[in-house]
C-alpha positions as CSV (number, residue, x, y, z in Angstrom):
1,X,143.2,142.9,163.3
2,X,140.3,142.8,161.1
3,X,138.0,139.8,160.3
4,X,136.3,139.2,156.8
5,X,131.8,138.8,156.9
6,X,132.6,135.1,156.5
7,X,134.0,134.9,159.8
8,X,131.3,136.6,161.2
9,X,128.3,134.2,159.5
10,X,130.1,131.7,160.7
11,X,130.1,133.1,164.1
12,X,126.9,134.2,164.0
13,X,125.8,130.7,162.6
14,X,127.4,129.2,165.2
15,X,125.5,131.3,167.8
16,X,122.6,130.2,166.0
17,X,122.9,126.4,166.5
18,X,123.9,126.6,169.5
19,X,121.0,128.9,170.8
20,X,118.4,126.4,169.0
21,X,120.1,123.4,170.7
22,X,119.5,124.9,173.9
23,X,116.0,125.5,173.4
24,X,115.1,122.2,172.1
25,X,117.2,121.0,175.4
26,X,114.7,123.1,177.3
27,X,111.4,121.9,175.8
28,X,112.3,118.2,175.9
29,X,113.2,118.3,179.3
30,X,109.9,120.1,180.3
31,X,111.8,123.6,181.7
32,X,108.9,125.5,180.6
33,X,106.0,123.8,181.3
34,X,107.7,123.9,185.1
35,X,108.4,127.6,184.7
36,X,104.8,128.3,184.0
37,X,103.8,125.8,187.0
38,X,105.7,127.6,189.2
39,X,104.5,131.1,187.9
40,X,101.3,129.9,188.5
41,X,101.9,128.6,191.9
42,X,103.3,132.2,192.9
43,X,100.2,133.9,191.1
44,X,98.2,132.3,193.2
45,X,99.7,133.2,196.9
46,X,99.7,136.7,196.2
47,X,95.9,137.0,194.9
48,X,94.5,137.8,198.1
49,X,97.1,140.4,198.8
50,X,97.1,141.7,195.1
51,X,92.9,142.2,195.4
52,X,93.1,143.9,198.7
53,X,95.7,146.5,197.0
54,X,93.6,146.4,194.2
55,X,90.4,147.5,196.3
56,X,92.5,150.1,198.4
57,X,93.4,151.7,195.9
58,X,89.8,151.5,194.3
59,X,89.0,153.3,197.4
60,X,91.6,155.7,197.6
61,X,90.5,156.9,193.9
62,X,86.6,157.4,194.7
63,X,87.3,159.4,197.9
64,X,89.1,161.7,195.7
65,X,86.8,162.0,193.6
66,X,83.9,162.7,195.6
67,X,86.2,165.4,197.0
68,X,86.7,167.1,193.7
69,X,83.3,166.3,192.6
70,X,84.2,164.6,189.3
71,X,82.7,161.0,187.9
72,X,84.9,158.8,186.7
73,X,83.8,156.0,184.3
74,X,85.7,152.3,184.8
75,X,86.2,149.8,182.3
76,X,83.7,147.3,184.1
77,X,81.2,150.3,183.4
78,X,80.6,151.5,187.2
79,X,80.8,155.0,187.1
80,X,82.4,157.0,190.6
């Protein structure tokens, strides 16, 4: 069973609309501006734990490179 293009704008139309109506449905009812609240919220309780990986691993990169003797430059501009 085969279909003709026309049948397939129209689906694809269709698809269209209704994707659009669902995003308007989300903005209007403030989905994403409670998203991003809770993204934030969740940013937030892992900082501390995300910093102290952060520094470990800070760490973990200048002891090897005193062992090897090499200087690394970082993007803040410290050099190891």
């Amino acid at each position: 069973m085969t279909f003709s293009n026309v049948f397939y704008g129209k689906v694809a139309g269709l698809c269209f609309v209704a994707g659009g109506a669902m995003e308007l449905f989300m903005i209007k009812t403030g989905f994403y501006d409670k998203v991003t609240q809770i993204e934030a919220e969740r940013l937030e309780e892992t900082r501390e734990e995300r910093e102290a990986f952060r520094r470990m691993l800070l760490e973990e990169v200048e002891r090897q490179a005193r062992e090897k003797n090499v200087h690394i430059k970082l993007p803040d501009g410290r050099q190891l």
